[in-house]
TIMI-2910 file (N, C-alpha, C, CB; in pm, 1 decimal, decimal comma, always signed):
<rs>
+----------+----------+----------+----------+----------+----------+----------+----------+----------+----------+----------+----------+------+
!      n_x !      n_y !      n_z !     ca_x !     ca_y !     ca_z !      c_x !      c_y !      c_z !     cb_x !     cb_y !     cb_z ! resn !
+----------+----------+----------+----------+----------+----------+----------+----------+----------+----------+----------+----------+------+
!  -8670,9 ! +12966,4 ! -10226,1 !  -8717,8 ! +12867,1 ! -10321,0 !  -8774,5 ! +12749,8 ! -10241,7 !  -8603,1 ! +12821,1 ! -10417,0 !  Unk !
!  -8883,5 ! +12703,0 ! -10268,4 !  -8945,7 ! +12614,9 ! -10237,2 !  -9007,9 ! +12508,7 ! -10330,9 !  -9015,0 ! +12667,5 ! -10175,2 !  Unk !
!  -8954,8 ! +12479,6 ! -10403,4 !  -9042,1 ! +12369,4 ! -10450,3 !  -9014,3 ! +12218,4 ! -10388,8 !  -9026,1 ! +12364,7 ! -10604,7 !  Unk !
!  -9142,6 ! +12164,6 ! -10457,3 !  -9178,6 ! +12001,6 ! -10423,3 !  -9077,8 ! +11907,0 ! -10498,7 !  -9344,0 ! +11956,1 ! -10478,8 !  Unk !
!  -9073,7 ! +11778,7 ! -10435,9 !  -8994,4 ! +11761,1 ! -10488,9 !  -9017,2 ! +11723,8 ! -10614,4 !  -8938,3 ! +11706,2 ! -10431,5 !  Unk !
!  -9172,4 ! +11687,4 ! -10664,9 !  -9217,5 ! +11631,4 ! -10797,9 !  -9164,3 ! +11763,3 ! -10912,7 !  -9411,5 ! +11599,6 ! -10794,0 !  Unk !
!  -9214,2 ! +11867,7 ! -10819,8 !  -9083,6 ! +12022,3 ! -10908,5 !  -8965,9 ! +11971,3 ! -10926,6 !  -9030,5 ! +12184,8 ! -10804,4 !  Unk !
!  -8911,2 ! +11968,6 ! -10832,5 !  -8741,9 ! +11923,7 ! -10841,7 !  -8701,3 ! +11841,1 ! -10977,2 !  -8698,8 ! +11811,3 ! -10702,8 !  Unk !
!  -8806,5 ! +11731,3 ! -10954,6 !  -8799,2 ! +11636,2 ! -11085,3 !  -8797,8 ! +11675,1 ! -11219,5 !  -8899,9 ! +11556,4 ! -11089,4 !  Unk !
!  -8915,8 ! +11776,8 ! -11230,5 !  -8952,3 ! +11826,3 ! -11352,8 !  -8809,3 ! +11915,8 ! -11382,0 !  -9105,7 ! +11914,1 ! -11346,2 !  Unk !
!  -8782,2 ! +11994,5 ! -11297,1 !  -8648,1 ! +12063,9 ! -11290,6 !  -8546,7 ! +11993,4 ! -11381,8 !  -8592,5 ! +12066,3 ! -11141,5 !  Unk !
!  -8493,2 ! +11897,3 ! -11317,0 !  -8406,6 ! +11776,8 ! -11320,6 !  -8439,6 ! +11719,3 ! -11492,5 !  -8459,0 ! +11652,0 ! -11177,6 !  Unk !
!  -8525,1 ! +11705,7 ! -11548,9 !  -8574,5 ! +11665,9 ! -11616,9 !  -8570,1 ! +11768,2 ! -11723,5 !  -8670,3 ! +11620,5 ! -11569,4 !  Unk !
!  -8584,6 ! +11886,5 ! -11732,2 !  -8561,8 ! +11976,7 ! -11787,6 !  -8465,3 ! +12014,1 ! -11857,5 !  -8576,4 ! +12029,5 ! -11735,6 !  Unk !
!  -8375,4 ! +11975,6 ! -11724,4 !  -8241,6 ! +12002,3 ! -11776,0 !  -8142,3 ! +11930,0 ! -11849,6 !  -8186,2 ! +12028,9 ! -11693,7 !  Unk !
!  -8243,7 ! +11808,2 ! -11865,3 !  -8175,2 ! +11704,5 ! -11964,1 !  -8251,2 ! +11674,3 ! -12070,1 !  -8141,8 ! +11575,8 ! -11904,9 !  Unk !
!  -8312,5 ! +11812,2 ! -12100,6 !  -8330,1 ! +11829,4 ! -12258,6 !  -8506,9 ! +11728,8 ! -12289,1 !  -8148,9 ! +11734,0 ! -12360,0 !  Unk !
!  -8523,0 ! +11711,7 ! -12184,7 !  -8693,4 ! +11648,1 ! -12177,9 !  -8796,1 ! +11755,9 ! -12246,3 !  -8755,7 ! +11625,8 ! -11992,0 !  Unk !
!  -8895,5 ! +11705,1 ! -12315,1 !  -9036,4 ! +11784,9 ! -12373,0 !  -9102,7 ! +11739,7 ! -12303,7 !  -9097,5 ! +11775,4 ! -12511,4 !  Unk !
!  -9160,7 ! +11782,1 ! -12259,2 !  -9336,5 ! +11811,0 ! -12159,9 !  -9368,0 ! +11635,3 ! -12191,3 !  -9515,8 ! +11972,9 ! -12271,7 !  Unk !
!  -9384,9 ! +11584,7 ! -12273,5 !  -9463,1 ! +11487,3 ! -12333,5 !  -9350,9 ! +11347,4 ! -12257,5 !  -9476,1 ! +11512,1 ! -12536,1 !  Unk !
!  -9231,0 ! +11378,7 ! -12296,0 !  -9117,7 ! +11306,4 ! -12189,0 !  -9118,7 ! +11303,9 ! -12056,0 !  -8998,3 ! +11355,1 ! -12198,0 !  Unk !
!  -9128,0 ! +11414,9 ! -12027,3 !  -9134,2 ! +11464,4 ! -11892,4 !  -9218,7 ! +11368,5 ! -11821,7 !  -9187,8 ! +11608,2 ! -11881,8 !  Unk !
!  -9377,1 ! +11380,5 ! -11860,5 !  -9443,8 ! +11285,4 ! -11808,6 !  -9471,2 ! +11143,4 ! -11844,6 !  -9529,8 ! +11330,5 ! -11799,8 !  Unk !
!  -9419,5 ! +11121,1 ! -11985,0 !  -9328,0 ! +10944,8 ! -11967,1 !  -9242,6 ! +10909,5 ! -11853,8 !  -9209,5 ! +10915,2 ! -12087,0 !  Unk !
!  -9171,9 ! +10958,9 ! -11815,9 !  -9050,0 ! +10890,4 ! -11699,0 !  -9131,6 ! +10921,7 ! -11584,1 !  -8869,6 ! +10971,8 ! -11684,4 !  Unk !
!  -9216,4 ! +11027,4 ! -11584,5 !  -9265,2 ! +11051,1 ! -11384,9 !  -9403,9 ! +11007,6 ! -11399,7 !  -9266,6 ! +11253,6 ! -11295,2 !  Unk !
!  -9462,9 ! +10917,7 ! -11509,7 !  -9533,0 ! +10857,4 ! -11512,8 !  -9685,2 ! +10921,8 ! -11500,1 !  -9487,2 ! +10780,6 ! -11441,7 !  Unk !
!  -9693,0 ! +11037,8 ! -11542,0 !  -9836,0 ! +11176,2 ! -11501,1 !  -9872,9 ! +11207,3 ! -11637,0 !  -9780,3 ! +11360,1 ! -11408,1 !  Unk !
!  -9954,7 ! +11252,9 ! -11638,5 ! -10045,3 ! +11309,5 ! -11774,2 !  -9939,1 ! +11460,4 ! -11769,6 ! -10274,9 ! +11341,6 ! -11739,0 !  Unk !
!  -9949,3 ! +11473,7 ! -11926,8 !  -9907,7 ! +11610,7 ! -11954,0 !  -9949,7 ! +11715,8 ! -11894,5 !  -9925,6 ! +11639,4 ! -12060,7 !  Unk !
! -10085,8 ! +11710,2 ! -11831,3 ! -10171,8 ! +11826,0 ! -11789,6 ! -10090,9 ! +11834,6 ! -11611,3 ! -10382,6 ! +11778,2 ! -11803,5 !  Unk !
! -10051,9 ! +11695,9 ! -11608,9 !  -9992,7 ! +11683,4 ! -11454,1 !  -9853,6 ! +11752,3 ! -11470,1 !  -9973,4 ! +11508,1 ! -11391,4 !  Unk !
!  -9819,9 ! +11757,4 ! -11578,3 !  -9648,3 ! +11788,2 ! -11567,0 !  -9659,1 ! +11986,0 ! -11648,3 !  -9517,4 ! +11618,2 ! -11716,5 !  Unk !
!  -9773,3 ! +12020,6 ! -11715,5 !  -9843,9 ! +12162,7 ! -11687,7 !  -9843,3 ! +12211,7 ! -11547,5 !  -9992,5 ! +12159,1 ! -11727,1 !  Unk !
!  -9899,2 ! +12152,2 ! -11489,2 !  -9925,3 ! +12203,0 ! -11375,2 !  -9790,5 ! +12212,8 ! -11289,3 ! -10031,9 ! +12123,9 ! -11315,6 !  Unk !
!  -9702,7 ! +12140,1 ! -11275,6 !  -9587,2 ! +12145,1 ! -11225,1 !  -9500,2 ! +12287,6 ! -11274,2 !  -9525,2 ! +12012,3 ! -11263,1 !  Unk !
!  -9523,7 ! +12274,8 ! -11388,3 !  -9453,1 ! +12404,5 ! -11483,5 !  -9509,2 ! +12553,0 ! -11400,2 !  -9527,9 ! +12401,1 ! -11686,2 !  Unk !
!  -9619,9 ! +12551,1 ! -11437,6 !  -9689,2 ! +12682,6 ! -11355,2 !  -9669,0 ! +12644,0 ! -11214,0 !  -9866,1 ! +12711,4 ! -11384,9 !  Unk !
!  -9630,6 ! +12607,5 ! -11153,0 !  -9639,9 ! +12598,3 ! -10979,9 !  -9478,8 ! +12651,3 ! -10992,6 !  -9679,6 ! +12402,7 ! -10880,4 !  Unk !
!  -9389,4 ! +12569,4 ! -11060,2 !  -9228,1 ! +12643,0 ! -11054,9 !  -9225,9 ! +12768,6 ! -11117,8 !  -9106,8 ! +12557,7 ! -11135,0 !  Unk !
!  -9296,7 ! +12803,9 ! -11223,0 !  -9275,6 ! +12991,4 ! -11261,8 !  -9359,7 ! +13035,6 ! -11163,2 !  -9335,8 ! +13067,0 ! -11434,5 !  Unk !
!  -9472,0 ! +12998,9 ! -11043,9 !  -9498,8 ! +13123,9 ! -10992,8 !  -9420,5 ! +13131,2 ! -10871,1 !  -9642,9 ! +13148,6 ! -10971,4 !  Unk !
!  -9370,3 ! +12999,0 ! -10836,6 !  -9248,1 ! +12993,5 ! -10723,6 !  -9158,7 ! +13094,8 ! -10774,1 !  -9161,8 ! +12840,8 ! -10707,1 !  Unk !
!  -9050,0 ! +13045,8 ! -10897,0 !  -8958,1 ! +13145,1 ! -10924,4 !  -8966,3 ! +13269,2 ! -10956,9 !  -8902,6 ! +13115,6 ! -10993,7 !  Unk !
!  -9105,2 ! +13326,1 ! -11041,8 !  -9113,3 ! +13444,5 ! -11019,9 !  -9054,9 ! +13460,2 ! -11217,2 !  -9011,3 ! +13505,1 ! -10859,9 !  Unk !
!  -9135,8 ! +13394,9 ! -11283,1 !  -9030,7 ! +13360,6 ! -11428,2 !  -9166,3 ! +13272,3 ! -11518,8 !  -8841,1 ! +13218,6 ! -11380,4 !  Unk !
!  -9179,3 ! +13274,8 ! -11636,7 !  -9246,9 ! +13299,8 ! -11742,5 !  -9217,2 ! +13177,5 ! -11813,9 !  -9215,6 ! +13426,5 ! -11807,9 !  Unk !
!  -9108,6 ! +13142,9 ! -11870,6 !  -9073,3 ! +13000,6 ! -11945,2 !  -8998,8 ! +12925,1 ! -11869,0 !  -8997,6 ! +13008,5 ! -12075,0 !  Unk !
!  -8950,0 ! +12768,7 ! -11916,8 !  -8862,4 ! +12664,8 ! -11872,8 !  -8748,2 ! +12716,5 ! -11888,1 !  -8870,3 ! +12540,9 ! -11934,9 !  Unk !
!  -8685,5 ! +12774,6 ! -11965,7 !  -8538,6 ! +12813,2 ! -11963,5 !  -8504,3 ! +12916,2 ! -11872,8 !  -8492,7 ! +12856,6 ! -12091,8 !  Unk !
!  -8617,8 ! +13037,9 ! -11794,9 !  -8557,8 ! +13124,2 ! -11712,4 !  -8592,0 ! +13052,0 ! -11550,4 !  -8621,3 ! +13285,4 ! -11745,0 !  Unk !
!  -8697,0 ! +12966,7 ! -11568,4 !  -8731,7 ! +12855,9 ! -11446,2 !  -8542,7 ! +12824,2 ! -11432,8 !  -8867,5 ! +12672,7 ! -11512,4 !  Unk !
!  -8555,6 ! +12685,4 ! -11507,9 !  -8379,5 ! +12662,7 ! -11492,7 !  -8236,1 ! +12766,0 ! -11483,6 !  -8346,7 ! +12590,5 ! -11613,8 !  Unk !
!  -8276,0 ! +12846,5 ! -11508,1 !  -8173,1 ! +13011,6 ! -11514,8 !  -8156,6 ! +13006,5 ! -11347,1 !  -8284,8 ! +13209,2 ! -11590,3 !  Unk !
!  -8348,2 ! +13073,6 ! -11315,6 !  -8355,4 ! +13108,0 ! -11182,4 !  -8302,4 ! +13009,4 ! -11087,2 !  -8483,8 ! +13135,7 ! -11151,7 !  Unk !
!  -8370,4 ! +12898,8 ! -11152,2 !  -8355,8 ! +12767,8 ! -10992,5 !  -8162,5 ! +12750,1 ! -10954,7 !  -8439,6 ! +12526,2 ! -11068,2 !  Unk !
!  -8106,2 ! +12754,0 ! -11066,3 !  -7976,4 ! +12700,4 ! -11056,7 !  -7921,0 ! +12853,2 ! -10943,7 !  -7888,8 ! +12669,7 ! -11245,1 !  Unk !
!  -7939,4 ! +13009,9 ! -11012,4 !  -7870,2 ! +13132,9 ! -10946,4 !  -7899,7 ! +13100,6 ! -10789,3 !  -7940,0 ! +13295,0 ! -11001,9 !  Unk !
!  -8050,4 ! +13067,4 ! -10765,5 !  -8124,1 ! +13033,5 ! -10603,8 !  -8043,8 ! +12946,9 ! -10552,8 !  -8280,9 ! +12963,5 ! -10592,7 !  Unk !
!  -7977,3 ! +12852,0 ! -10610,4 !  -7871,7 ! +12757,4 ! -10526,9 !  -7893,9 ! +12629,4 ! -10584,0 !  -7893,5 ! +12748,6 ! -10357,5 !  Unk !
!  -7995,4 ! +12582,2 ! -10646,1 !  -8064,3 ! +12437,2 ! -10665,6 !  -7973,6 ! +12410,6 ! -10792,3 !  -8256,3 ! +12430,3 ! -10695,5 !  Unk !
!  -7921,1 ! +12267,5 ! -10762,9 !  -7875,9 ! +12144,7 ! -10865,0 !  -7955,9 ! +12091,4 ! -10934,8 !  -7825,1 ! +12037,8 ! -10814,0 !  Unk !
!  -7970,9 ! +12083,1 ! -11047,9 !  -8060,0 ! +12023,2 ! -11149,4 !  -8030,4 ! +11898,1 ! -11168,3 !  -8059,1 ! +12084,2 ! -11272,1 !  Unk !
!  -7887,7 ! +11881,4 ! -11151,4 !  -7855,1 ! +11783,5 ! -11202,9 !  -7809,4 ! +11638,9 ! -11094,5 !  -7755,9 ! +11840,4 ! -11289,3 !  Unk !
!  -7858,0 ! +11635,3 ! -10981,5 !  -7889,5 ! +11590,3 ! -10895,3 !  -7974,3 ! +11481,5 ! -10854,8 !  -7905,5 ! +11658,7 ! -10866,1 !  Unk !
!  -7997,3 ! +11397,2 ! -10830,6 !  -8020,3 ! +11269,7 ! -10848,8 !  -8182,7 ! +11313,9 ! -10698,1 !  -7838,3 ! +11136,1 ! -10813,9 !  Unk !
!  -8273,3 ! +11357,4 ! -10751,2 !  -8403,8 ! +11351,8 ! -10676,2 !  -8472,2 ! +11218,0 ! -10692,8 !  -8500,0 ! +11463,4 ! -10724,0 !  Unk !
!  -8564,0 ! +11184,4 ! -10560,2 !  -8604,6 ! +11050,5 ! -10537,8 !  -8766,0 ! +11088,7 ! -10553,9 !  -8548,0 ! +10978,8 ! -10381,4 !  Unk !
+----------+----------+----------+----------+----------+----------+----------+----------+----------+----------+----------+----------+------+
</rs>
């Protein structure tokens, strides 16, 4: 697993129940910016929606819930 950490965020963000439209309220990016994040973590993980993204990232080892800078 490799993602960035602006992934990480979206991750993080995810997992506290954020919509796309939230998502890029707090990290301050256009929706199309926080799209693009989405597709960069399913083709990292190898996974289709946000809920098997967060499935995968957590089994790979990654904390969601983790305080990224």
């Amino acid at each position: 697993m490799n993602l960035t950490i602006r992934e990480e965020q979206v991750i993080s963000l995810i997992a506290a129940g954020m919509r796309n439209d939230e998502i890029a309220g707090c990290m301050g990016v256009s929706i199309r910016t926080v799209h693009a994040h989405l597709t960069n973590i399913y083709n990292k993980l190898g996974v289709s929606n946000r809920s098997a993204a967060l499935v995968s990232y957590i089994k790979q080892g990654g904390n969601p819930f983790k305080s990224v800078a």
